[in-house]
C-alpha positions in Angstrom: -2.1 -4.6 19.1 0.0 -5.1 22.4 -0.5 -1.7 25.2 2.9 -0.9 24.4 2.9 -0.7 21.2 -0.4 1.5 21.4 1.7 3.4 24.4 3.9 4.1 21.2 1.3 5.5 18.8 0.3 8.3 21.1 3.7 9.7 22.0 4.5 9.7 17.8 0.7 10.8 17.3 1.3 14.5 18.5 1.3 17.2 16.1 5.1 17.9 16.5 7.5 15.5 15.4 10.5 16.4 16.6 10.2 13.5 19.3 10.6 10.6 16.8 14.2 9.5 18.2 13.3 10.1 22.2 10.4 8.3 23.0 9.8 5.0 24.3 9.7 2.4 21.3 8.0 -0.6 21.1 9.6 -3.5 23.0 8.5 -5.1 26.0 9.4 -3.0 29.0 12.2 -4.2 31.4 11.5 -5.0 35.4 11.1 -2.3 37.5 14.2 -3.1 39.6 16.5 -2.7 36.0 17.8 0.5 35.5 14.8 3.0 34.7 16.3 4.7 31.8 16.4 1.2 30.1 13.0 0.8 29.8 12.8 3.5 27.9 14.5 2.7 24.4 13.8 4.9 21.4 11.1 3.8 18.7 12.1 2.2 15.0 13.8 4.3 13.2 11.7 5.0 10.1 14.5 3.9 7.5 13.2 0.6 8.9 9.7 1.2 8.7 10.7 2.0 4.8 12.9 -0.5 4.2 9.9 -2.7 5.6 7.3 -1.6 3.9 8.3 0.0 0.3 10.0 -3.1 -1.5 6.8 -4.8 -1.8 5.9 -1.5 -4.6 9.0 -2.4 -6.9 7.6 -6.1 -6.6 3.9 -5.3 -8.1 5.8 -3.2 -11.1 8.4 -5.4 -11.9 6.7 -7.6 -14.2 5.4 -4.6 -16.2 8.3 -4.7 -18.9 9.3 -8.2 -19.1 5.6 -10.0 -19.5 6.7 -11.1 -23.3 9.5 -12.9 -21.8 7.5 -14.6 -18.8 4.7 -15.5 -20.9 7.5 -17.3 -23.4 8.7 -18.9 -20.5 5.5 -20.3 -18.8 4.1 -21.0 -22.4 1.2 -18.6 -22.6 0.4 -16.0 -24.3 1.1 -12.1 -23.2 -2.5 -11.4 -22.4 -3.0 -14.8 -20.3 0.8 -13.7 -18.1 -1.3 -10.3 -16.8 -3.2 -12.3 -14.5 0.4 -12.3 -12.8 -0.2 -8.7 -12.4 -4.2 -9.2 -11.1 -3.6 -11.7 -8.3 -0.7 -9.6 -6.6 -3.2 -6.5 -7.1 -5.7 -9.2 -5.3 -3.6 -10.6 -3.0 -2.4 -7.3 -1.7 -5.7 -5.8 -1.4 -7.5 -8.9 0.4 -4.6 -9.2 2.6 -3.9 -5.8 4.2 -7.5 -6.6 6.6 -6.7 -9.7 6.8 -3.3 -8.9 8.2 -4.8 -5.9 10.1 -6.8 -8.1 11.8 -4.0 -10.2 13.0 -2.0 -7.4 13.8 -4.9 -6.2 16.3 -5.5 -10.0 17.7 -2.0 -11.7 18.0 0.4 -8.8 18.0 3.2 -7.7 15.9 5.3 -10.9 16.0 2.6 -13.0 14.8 2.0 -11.5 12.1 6.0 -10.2 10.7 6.4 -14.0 11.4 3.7 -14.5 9.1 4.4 -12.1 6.6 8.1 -13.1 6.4 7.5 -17.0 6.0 4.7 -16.1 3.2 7.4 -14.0 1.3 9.8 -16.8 1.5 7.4 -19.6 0.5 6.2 -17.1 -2.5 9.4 -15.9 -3.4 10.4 -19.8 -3.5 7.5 -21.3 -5.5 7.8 -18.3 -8.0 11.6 -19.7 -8.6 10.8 -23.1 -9.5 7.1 -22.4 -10.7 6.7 -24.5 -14.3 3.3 -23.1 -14.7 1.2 -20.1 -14.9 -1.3 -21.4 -11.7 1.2 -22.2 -9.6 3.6 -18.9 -10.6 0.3 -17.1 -9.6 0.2 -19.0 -6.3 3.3 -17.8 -5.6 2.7 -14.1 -6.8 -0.3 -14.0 -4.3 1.7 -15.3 -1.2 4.3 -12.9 -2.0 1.6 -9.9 -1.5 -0.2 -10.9 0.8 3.2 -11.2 3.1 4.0 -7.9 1.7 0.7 -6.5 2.9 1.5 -7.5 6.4 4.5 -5.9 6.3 2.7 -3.1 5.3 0.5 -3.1 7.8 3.1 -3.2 10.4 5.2 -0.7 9.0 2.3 1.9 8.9 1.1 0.7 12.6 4.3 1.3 13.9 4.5 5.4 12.1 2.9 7.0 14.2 3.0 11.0 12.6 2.6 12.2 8.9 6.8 12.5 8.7 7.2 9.3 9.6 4.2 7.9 7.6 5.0 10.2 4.3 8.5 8.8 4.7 7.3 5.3 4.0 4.5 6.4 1.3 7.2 8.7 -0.9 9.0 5.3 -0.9 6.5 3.6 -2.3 6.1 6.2 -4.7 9.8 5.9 -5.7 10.4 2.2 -5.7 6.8 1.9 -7.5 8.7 4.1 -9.8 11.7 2.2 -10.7 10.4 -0.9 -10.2 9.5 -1.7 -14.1 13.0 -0.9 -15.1 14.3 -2.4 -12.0 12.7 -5.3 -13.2 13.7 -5.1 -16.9 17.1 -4.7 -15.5 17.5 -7.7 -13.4 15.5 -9.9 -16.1 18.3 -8.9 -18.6 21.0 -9.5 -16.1 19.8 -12.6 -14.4 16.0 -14.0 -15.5 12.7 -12.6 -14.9 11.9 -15.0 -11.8 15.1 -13.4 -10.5 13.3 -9.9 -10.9 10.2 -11.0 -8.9 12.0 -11.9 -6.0 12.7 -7.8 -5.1 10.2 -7.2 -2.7 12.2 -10.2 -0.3 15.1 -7.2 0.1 11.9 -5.9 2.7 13.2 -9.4 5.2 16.0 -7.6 6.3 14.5 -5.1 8.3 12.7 -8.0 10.2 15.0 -8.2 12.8 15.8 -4.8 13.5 12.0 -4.4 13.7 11.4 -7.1 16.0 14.1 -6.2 18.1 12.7 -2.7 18.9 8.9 -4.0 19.1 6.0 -5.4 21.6 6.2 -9.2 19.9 3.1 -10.0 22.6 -0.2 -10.9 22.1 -2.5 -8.6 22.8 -5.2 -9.8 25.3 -8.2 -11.7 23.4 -11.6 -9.7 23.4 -14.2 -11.4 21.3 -14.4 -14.3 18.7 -12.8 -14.0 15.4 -15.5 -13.3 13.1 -14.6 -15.2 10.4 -17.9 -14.6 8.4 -17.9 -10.9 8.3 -14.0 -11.4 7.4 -14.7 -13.9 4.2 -17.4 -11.2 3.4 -14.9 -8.5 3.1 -12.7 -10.9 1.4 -15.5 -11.7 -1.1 -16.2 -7.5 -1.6 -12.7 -6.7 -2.5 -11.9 -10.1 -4.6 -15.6 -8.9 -7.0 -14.1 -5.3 -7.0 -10.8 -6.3 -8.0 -12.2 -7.9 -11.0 -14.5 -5.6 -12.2 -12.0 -4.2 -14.7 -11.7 -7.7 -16.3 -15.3 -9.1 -15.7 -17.4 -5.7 -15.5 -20.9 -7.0 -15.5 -20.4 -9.9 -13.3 -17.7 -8.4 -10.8 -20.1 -5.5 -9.8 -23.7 -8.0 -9.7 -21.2 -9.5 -7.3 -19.9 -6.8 -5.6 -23.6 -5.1 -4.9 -24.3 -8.4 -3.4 -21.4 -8.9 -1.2 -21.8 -5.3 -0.1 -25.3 -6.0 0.9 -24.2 -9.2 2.7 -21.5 -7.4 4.8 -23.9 -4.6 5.7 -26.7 -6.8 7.0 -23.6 -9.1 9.0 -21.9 -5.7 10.2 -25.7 -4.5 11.6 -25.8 -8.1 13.5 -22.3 -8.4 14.8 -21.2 -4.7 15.3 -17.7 -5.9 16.8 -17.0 -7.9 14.2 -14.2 -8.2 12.0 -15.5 -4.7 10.6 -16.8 -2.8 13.4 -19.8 -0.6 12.7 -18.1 2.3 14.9 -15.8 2.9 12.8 -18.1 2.4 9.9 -19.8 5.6 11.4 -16.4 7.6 12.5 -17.0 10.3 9.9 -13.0 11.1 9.5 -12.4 7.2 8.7 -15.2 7.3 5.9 -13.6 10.5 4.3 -10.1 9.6 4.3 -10.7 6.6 3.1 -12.8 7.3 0.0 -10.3 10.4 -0.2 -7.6 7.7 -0.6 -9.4 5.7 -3.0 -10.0 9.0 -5.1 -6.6 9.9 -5.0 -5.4 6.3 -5.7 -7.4 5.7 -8.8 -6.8 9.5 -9.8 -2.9 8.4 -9.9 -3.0 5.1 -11.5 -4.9 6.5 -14.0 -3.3 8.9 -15.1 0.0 6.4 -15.0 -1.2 4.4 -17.6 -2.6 7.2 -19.4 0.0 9.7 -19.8 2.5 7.3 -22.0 -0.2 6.5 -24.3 -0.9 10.6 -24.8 2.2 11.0 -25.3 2.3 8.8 -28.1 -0.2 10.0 -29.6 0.1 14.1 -29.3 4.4 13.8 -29.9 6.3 12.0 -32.0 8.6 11.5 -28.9 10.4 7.6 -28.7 8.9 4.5 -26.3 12.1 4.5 -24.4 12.0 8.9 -24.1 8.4 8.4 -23.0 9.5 6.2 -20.3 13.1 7.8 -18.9 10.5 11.1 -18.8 8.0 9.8 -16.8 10.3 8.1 -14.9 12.4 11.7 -14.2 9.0 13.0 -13.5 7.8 10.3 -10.7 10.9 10.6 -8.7 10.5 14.0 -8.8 6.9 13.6 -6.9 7.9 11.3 -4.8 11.0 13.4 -3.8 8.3 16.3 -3.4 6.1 14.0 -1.0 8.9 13.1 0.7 9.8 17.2 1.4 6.5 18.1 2.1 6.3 15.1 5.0 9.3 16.1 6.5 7.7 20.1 6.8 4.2 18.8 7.8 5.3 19.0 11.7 5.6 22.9 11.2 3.1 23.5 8.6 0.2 21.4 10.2 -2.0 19.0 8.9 -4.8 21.2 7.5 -2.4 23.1 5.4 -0.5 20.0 3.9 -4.4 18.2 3.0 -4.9 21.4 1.5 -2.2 21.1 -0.8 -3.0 17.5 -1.4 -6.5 18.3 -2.2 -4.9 21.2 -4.6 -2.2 19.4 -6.1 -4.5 16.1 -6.3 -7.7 18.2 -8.8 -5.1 20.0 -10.7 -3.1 16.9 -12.4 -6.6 15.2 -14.1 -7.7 19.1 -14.7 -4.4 19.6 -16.3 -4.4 16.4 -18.4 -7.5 16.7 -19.8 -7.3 20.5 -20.6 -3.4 21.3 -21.3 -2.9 21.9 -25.3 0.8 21.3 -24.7 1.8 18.0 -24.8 5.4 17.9 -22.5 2.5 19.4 -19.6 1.7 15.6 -19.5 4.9 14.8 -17.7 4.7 17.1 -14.9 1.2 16.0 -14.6 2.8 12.2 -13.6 4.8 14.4 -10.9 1.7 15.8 -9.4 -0.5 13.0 -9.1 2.1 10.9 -7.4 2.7 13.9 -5.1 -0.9 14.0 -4.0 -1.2 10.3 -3.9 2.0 9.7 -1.7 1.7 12.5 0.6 -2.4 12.3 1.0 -1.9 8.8 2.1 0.7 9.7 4.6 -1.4 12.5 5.9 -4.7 10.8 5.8 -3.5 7.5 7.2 -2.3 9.6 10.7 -5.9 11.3 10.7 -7.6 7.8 10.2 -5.2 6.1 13.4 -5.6 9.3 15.5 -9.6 9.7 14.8 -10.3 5.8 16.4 -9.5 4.1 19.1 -6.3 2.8 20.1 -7.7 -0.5 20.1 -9.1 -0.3 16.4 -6.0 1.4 14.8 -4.9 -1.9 13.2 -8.2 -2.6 11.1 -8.4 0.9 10.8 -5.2 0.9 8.8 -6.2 -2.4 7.4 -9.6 -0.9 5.7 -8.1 2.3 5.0 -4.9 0.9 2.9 -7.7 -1.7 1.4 -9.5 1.8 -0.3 -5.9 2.4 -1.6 -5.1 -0.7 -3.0 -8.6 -0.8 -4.9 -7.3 2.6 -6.9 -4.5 0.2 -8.3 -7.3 -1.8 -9.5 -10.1 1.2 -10.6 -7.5 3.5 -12.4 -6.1 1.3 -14.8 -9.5 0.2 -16.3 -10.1 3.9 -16.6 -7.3 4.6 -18.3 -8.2 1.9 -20.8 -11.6 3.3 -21.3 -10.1 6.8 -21.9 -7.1 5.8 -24.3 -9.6 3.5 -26.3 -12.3 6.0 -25.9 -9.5 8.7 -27.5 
């Protein structure tokens, strides 16, 4: 990451927010002999950041309706069209290090230049794709672009108002983005519908405009082996759900692998210091908790209340739909009062919020309780990320926030994959 855009982090990273729209932003400063007060230009405004980051959620949920109708198209069955669903799950997760890790090498332009011409080249293959491998092709450059926008977007935050702006968004638009994409499949065709998360390009310019595009300077060797390691970890713990023996034989070994590279190269591509900063560790396995807590209980709560009401497939949905937004419009409120109620307090009430909606699925004799379960869990999901992904860029080095942020959302993105295996475990288990 460039010094200026680090110059930026630590003006947003102090407790009170109220300096969001007065400090320096991100691009390059101007010559001394230009006017002073030009140099100091104001940060991006976080509907950008949003806009940015949050599309890429409607894109992972948009095929969740319409996978009867893709399959059809691509000639498979309904079952064989999820793997649609797994590769952007793997894509995303993958790519967020990998993207970190060009963030903190080669600078912010490098890698929105990236991210940008992987969402178009996605977004085009996915259009024309003929068959399932090469839709899936497409699907994966689609996330992994997404992920470095992502990663950009979350760099460039900065405070937990900022950051819980951008993570209540992806709580909404992660929200709407089935019947977004039912919608625009009915209207238009599904490969129409899985072209959302490109809406995210416009706020490319305005971004780049406002930020440090230069290369940081070079430090040590990319080191590619610990990075295909990592790489190899999340790709085996993405598929345990589907491949639960084999996926975590691999995993154990690919764990064991990175460890014994990580001891031998301790600046590598994951750096053993922050391995062994204690608020990284904790936040991130707090977000992984909270991730899978949330995505299980997604999956979960529509097939409870099938089962314990006699309530329609299409009340089921427009209810936990009602009671999503309402979480995420509850994230959102409790990021913008973080800067006066302090951090402490708000991961209190995420650690609260976050044990009461499994306690209160697995114990309420009330059915309708089930729907303002969905609102809690995406509460404590979207505003413990925003919360916890300030503490894990304020608690390293300035110089490490990008892989921070990188490893960190990579703990997140493995929930998507843990809680929906769960979920099937308990509904089939039920």
């Amino acid at each position: 990451m460039s010094a200026v855009t680090l110059r930026a982090h630590s003006q947003n990273d102090t407790p009170n927010d109220t300096h969001d729209d007065a400090h320096d932003d991100t691009r390059p400063a101007v010559p001394q002999s230009a006017d002073a007060g030009a140099a100091a230009r104001r940060p991006v405004p976080v509907v950008w950041l949003a806009l940015l980051a949050t599309p890429i959620a409607a894109s992972a949920n948009s095929p969740v309706l319409i996978l009867p109708e893709m399959a059809g198209s691509l000639g498979v069955r309904t079952a064989t069209a999820t793997w649609l669903v797994t590769v952007f799950a793997w894509a995303m997760a993958v790519g967020t290090p990998l993207m970190a890790g060009l963030l903190r090498r080669r600078g912010l332009g490098s890698t929105l230049r990236l991210s940008s011409a992987l969402i178009v080249a996605g977004t085009a293959v996915v259009a024309a794709a003929p068959w399932l491998p090469l839709a899936m092709t497409g699907r994966a450059a689609q996330a992994a672009g997404g992920a470095g926008l992502v990663t950009a977007a979350m760099s460039l935050a900065g405070s937990i108002r900022r950051m819980g702006v951008i993570t209540a968004g992806f709580g909404t638009l992660g929200a709407v983005g089935p019947l977004l994409g039912s919608a625009v499949a009915g209207a238009a065709s599904w490969r129409l519908s899985l072209t959302v998360g490109g809406v995210a390009l416009l706020a490319v310019p305005a971004v780049m405009r406002r930020a440090d595009l230069s290369a940081p300077p070079r430090t040590t060797p990319f080191d590619g082996r610990g990075a295909a390691l990592l790489v190899l970890l999340a790709t085996a713990l993405v598929l345990v759900p589907r491949h639960p023996l084999a996926a975590v034989t691999a995993s154990l070994a690919a764990a064991a692998l990175l460890v014994l590279h990580v001891r031998s190269n301790p600046t590598g591509f994951v750096p053993l210091s922050l391995l062994r900063t204690r608020t990284f560790v904790l936040s991130a396995l707090l977000a992984c908790t909270l991730s899978t807590s949330y995505f299980t209980l997604l999956f979960t709560v529509p097939q409870l209340l099938r089962d314990r009401t006699d309530w329609s497939t299409s009340t089921i949905g427009t209810g936990q739909l009602v009671a999503l937004l309402s979480g995420s419009a509850l994230a959102m409120a409790l990021a913008v009062a973080s800067a006066r109620m302090g951090r402490r307090r708000v991961l209190a009430i995420v650690l609260t919020v976050g044990a009461l909606a499994p306690l209160t699925a697995a114990l309420s004799p009330w059915a309708p309780l089930l729907l303002p379960v969905a609102t809690l869990a995406v509460l404590a999901t979207s505003a413990g990320q925003a919360t916890l992904a300030v503490s894990v860029t304020q608690a390293t080095s300035a110089a490490q926030r990008p892989t921070a942020i990188g490893l960190f959302n990579l703990c997140y993105q493995l929930g998507g994959a843990f809680g929906p295996a769960i979920a099937a475990l308990i509904t089939l288990g039920g």
